[in-house]
C-alpha positions in Angstrom: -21.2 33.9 13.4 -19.4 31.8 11.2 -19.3 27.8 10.5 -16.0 25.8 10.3 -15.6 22.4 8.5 -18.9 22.4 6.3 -17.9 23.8 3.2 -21.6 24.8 1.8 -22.4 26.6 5.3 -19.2 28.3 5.2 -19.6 29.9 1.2 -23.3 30.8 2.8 -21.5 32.6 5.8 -18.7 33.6 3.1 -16.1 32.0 5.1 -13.8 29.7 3.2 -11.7 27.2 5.8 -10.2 24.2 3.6 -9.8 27.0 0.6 -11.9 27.4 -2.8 -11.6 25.3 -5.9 -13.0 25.6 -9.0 -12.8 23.9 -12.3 -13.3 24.9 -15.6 -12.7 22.3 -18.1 -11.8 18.5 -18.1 -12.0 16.2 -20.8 -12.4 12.5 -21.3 -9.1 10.6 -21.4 -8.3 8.3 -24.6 -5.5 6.5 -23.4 -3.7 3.2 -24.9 -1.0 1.0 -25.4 -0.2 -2.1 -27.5 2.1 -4.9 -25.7 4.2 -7.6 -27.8 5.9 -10.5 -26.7 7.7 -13.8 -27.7 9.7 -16.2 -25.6 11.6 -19.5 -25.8 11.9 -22.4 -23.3 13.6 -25.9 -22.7 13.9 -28.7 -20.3 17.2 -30.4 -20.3 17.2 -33.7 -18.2 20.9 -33.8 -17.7 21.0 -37.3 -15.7 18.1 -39.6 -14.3 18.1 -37.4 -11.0 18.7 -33.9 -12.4 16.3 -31.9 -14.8 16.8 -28.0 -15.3 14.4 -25.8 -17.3 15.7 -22.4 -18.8 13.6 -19.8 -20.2 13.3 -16.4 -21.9 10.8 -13.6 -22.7 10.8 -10.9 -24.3 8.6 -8.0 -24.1 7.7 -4.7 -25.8 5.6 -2.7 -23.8 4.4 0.6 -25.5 4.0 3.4 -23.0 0.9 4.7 -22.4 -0.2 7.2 -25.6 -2.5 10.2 -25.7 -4.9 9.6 -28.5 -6.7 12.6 -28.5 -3.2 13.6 -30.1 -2.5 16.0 -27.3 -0.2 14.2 -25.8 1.5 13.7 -22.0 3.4 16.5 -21.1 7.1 16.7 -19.9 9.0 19.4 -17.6 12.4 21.1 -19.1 14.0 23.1 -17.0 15.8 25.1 -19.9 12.6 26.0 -21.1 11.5 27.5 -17.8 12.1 31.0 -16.6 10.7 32.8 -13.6 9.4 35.8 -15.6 6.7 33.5 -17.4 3.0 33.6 -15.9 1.6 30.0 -14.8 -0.6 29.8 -17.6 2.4 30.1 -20.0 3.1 26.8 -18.6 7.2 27.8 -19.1 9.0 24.8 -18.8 6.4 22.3 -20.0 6.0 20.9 -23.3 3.8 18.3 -24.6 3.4 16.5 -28.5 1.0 19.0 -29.7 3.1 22.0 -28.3 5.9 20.3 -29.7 6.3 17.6 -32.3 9.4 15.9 -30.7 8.1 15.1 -27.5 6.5 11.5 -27.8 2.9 11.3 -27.3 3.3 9.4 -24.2 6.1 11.8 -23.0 9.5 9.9 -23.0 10.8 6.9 -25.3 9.9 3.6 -26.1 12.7 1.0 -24.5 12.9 -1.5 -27.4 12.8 -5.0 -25.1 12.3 -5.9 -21.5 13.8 -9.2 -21.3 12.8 -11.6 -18.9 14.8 -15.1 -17.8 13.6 -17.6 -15.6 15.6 -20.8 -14.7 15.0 -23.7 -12.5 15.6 -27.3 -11.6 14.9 -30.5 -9.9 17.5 -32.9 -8.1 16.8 -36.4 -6.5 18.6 -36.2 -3.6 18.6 -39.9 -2.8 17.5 -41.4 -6.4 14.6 -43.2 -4.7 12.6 -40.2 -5.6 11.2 -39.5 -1.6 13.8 -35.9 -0.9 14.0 -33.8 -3.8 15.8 -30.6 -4.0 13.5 -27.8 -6.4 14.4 -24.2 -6.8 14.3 -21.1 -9.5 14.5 -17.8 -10.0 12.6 -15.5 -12.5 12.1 -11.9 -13.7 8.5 -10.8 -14.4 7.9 -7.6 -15.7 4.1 -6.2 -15.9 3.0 -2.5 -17.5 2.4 0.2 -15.4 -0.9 1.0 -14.1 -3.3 3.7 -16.2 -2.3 7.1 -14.9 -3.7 10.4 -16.1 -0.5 12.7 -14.7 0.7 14.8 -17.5 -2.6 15.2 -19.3 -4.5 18.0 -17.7 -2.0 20.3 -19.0 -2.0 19.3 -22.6 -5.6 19.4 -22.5 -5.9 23.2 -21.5 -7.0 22.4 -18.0 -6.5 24.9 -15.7 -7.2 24.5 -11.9 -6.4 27.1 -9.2 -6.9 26.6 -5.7 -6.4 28.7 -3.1 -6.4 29.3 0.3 -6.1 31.1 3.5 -2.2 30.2 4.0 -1.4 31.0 0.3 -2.6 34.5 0.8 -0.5 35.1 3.8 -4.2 35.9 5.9 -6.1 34.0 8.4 -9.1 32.9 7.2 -10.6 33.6 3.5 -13.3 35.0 2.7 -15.6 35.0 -0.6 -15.7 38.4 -0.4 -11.5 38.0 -1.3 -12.6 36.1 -4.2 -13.0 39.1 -6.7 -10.1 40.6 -5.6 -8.2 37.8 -6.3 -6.2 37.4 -9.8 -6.6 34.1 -10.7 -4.1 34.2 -13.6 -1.3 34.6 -11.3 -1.8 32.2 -9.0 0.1 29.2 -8.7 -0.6 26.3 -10.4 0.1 22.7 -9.2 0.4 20.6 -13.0 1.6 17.7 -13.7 3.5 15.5 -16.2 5.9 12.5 -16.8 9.4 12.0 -16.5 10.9 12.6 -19.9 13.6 9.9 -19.2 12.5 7.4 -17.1 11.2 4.5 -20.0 11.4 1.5 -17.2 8.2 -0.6 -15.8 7.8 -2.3 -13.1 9.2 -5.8 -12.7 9.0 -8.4 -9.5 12.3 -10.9 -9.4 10.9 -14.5 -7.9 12.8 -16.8 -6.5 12.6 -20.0 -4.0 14.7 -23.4 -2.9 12.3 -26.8 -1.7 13.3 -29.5 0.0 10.4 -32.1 -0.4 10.6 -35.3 1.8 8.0 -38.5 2.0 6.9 -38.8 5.3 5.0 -41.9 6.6 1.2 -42.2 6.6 1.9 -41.3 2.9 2.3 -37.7 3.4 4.7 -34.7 1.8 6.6 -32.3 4.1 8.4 -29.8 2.3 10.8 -26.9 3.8 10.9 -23.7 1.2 12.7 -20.7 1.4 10.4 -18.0 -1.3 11.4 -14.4 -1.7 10.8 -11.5 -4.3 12.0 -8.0 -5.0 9.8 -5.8 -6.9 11.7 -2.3 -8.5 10.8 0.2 -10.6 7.6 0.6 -9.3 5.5 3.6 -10.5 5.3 6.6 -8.3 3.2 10.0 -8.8 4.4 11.9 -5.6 7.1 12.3 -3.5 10.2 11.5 -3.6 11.7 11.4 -7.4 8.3 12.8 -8.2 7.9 16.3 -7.0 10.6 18.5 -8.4 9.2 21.9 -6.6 9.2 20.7 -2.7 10.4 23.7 -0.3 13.8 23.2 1.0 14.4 22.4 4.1 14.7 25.1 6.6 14.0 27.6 4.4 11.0 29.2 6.2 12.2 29.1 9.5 12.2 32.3 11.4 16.0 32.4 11.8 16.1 32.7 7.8 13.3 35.1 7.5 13.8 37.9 9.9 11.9 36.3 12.7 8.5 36.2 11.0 6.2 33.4 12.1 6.9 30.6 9.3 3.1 29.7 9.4 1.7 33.5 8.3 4.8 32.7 5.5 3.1 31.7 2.0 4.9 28.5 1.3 5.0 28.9 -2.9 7.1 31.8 -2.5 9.7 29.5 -1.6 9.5 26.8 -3.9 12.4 26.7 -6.7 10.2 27.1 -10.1 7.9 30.0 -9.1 4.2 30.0 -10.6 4.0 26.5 -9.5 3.0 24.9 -6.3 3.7 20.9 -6.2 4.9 19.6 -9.4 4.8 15.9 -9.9 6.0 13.5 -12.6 4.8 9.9 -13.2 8.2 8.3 -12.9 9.5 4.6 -11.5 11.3 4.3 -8.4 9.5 2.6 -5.8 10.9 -1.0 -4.6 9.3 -3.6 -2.0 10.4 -7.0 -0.8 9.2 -10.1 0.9 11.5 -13.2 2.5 9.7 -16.1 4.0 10.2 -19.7 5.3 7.4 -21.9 4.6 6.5 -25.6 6.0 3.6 -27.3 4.2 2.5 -31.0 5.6 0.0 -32.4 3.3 -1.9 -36.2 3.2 -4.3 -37.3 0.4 -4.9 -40.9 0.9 -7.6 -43.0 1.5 -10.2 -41.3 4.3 -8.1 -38.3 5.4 -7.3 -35.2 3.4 -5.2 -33.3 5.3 -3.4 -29.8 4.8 -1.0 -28.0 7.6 1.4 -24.8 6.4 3.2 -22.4 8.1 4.5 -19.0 6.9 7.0 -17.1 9.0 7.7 -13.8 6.4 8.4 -10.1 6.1 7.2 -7.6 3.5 9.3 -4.4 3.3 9.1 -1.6 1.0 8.4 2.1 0.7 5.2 2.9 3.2 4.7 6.4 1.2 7.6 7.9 -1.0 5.8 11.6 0.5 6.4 11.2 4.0 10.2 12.2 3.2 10.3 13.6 -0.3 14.1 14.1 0.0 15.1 10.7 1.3 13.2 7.8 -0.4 15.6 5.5 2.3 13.6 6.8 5.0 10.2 6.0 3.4 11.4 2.1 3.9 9.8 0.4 6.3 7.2 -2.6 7.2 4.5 -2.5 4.8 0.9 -2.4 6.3 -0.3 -5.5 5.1 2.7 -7.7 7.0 1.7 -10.8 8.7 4.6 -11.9 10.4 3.1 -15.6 11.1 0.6 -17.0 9.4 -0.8 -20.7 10.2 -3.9 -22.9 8.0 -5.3 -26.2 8.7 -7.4 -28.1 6.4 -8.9 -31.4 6.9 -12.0 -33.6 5.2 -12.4 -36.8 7.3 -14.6 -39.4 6.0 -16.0 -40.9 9.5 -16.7 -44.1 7.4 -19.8 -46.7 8.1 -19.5 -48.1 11.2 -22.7 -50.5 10.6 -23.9 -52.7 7.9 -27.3 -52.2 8.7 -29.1 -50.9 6.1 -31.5 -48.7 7.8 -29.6 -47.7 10.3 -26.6 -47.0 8.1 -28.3 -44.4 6.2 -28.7 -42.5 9.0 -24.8 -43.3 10.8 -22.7 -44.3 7.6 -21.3 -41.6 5.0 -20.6 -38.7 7.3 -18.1 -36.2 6.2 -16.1 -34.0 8.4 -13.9 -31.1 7.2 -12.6 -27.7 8.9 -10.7 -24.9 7.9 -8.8 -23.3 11.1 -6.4 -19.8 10.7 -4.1 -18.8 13.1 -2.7 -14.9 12.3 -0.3 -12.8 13.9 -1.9 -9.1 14.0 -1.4 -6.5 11.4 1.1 -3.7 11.4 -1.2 -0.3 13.5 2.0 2.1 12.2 1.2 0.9 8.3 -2.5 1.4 8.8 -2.9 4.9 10.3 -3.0 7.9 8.2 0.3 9.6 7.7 2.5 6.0 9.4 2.3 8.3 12.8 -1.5 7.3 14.1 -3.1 10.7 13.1 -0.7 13.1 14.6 -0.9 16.5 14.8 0.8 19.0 16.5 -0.1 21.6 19.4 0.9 23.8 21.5 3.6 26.8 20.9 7.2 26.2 20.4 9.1 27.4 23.7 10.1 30.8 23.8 7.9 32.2 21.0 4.2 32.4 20.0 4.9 30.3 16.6 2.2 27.3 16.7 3.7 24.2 15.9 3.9 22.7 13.1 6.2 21.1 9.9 7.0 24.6 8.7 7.5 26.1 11.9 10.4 23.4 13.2 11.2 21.8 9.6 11.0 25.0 7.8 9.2 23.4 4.9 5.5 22.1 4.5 6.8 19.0 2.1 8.3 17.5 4.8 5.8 15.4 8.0 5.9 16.0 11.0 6.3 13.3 13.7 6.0 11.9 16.9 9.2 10.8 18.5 9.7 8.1 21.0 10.6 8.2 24.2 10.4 4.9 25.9 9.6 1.3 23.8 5.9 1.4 23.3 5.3 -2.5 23.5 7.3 -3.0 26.7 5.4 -3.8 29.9 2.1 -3.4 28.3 -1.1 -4.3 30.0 -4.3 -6.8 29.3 -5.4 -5.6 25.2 -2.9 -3.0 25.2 -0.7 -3.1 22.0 1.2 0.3 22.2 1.8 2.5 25.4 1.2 6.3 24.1 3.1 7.5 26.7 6.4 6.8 24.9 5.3 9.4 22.1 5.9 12.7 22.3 5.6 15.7 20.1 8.7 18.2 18.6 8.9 20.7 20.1 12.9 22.6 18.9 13.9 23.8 15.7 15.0 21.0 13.3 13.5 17.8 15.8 10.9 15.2 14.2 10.4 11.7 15.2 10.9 8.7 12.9 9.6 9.3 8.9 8.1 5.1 9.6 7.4 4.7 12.9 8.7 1.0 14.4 6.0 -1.9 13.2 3.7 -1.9 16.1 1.7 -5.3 16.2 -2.3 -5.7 17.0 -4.1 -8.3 17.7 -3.9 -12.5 16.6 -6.6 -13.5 14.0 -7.5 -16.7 15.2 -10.7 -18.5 13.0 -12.1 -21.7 12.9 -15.0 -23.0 10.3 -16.2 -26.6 10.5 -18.5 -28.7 8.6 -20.7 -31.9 9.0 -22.4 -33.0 6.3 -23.8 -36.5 4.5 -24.9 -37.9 0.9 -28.4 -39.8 0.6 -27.4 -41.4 -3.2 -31.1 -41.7 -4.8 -29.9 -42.5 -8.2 -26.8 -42.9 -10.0 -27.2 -39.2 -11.1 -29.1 -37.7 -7.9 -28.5 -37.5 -4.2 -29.6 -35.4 -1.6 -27.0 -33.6 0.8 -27.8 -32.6 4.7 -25.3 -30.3 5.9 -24.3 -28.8 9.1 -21.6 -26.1 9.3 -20.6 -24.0 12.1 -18.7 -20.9 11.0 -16.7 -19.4 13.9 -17.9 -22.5 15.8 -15.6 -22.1 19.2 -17.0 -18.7 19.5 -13.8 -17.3 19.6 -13.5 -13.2 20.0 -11.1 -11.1 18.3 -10.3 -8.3 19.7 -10.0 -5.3 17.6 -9.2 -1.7 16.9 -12.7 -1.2 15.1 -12.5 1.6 12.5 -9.5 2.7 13.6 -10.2 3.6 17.0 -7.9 4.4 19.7 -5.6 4.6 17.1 -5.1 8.5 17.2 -2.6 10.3 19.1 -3.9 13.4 20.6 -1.7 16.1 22.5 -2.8 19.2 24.7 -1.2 22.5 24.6 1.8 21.6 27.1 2.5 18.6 24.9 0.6 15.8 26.6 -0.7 12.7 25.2 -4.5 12.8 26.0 -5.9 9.7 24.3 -6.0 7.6 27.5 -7.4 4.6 25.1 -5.0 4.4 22.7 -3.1 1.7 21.8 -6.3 -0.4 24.0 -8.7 -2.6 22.0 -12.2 -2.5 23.6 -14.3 -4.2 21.2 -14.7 -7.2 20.4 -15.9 -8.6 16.6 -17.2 -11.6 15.3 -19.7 -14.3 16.3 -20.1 -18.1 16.5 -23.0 -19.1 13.1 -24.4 -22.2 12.7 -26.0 -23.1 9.1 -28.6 -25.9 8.1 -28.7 -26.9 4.5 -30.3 -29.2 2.2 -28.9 -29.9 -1.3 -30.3 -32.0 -4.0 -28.1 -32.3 -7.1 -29.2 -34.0 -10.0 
């Protein structure tokens, strides 16, 4: 008998399901970089009504640097040849394997340089509608990565598995048989000529107008555009993916592609993925704002409204050949987002000493948020809400799966639609699964980023009671009341994920009668006594 899916029951039984790794050295990482910078600035009041501000960074960002004197390593693909073993490491070359190659890998750009410019105009020269805007470049240093290093170090990690041995199941009886040397290795390092880092591009227009009871409404459109942003896998990043199509059993004498072992198809043989610590992710956001303030007197009083979009590349893996299909709404979109504040002094509506401290100097205040619901695609493993294939493809007795249609493990496999999932949808049902359905030709997959599918509103409201007892000029003792959640209001949620996975039978029928339903409801109306004495 034989366990699946607990990986110390199965080396007990000697069976080995999710496949066997084992390391042998690893060091500590000494990793730094210096950062420089200068900048100049002025404000030019060109008339009364017009004022303009200009402004100019400059930066020099150091790359990160080895400083065990190892160094990151790089890939060059004239050094490689097919004859090396994967311990030669034939192609790679790092600082201490050769002098020329930087410590951190590739050059040192000299200056990022970074303008900003802005203004203010009195529309009306009474100073009640003024017309702000600007626009800026912000560049920020990459985040610490460890890509590149393992290799320099004399780390050496094999793992392998049923699949790679072209055999069903593995066994730790295979182990001994197994030459460790020549299996394939999966290093890493950093593109030798990519020097950029990431920068964000800011920019917004205001229109700011008096309004009576001595309030502020102002009209802005905001926007950014963040490139260059660092990427470790995927597109631009793995440089050994199998090609497309070239497993399928039409190219390979009929075999079943899944009994095929995937590495002997990738273009730089010894190696199984092969990433590089590069910069070429981008993301954007565009949003109208309306903001309503008042801050006069007894009323304090805050209204906005954001009606926005973030874009940008879900995950640069889900189609490492075409980083265009990776775009898509990002998972933490909130198309609409509303927020009231308010503090209300109730005033003293008696002069009466005794009974005014008991009625006079209450404060009221609230916060209330009104959310449109999250993107489910963005937050489900893989975009495609857990999918994975079954069944056989027609005609043959190939399982399906990526390699099997696609020809290549690198690239997903997906759902497509059928119908529109949001259309005609009933009581706390956000996405009809019967519109998805799995591939089931040679050469079909459903969307690399599934459409933005919305979930539930967030809808919150906190409110507060409270009053001061002034005992002193320096001490007073405040009685609070505040009800968090206070109408009681339920949200209705997919909890953990659930009813969030698509599931499929043999014939290729969605059997996950709850998804796309919320049945649980979250959060709870609290109420909170307090007593504060400061002093």
């Amino acid at each position: 008998n034989y366990t699946f899916g607990n990986e110390y029951a199965d080396m007990i039984t000697g069976n080995l399901t999710q496949g066997y790794n084992e390391t042998s050295y690893t060091n500590i990482h000494d990793e730094a970089y210096n950062t420089y910078e200068g900048f100049v600035q002025d404000d030019w009041k060109v008339t009364k009504r017009l004022t303009l501000n200009f402004g100019l960074r400059f930066t020099h960002f150091q790359p990160w640097e080895d400083r065990t004197g190892n160094g990151f390593s790089i890939f060059n693909y004239a050094d490689y040849s097919s004859t090396c073993t994967p311990l030669q490491y034939c192609g790679f070359e790092w600082h201490k394997r050769d002098a020329s190659v930087p410590l951190s890998g590739y050059p040192t750009r000299a200056l990022f340089y970074q303008p900003r410019i802005g203004g203010a105009f009195d529309l009306t020269g009474s100073g009640k509608t003024v017309l702000r805007g600007g626009w800026g470049r912000y560049y920020y240093h990459s985040a610490q990565f460890t890509t590149g290093l393992d290799v320099s170090a004399g780390v050496n990690a094999t793992s392998i598995s049923a699949s790679s041995l072209g055999v069903p199941h593995l066994y730790a009886s295979m182990i001994d048989s197994v030459n460790f040397a020549n299996q394939p290795l999966s290093p890493g390092a950093v593109d030798s000529k990519d020097n950029k880092q990431p920068y964000t591009d800011s920019w917004n227009v205001t229109i700011s107008q008096r309004t009576p009871w001595s309030g502020l409404l102002e009209l802005s459109y905001v926007g950014n555009r963040s490139r260059d942003l660092s990427n470790g896998a995927g597109y631009g990043s793995d440089i050994n993916l199998v090609p497309v199509g070239s497993m399928l059993a039409s190219n390979n004498g009929g075999k079943d592609p899944n009994s095929l072992n995937a590495n002997a198809f990738r273009p730089l043989q010894g190696f199984t993925d092969v990433n590089l610590a590069t910069n070429n992710l981008y993301s954007n956001f565009n949003a109208f704002q309306m903001t309503w303030v008042r801050s006069k007197g007894r009323y304090n009083i805050n209204f906005n409204y954001t009606y926005g979009k973030s874009m940008g590349i879900v995950n640069s893996s889900l189609d490492p050949f075409n980083l265009a299909n990776d775009y898509g709404v990002m998972p933490t979109n909130r198309t609409h987002i509303f927020n009231a504040a308010y503090s209300i002094e109730l005033g003293n509506p008696t002069r009466d000493k005794l009974l005014g401290g008991f009625v006079n100097g209450w404060q009221l205040s609230g916060v209330t948020q009104v959310e449109s619901g999250p993107n489910l695609t963005g937050f489900s493993s893989g975009n495609d809400f857990n999918f994975a294939a079954t069944g056989t493809i027609p005609g043959t007795a190939f399982n399906i799966s990526n390699v099997s249609l696609l020809g290549t493990p690198s690239l997903q496999l997906h759902p497509y639609l059928t119908c529109n999932p949001t259309a005609n949808l009933a009581p706390h049902q956000f996405i009809n699964g019967n519109c998805f359905a799995e591939p089931t030709n040679i050469g079909q997959n459903g969307p690399t980023v599934l459409p933005a599918f919305y979930g539930p509103w967030f809808f919150n409201s906190d409110l507060g009671l409270f009053k001061n007892f002034q005992i002193s000029e320096s001490k007073k003792l405040q009685f609070r009341i505040d009800g968090y959640n206070f109408l009681n209001h339920p949200l209705w949620s997919f909890y953990g994920g659930e009813n969030l996975a698509l599931n499929f039978n043999a014939a290729g029928q969605q059997t996950s009668p709850n998804f796309g339903y919320t049945t649980d409801k979250q959060g709870r109306r609290i109420v909170q006594l307090a007593i504060k004495f400061y002093f």
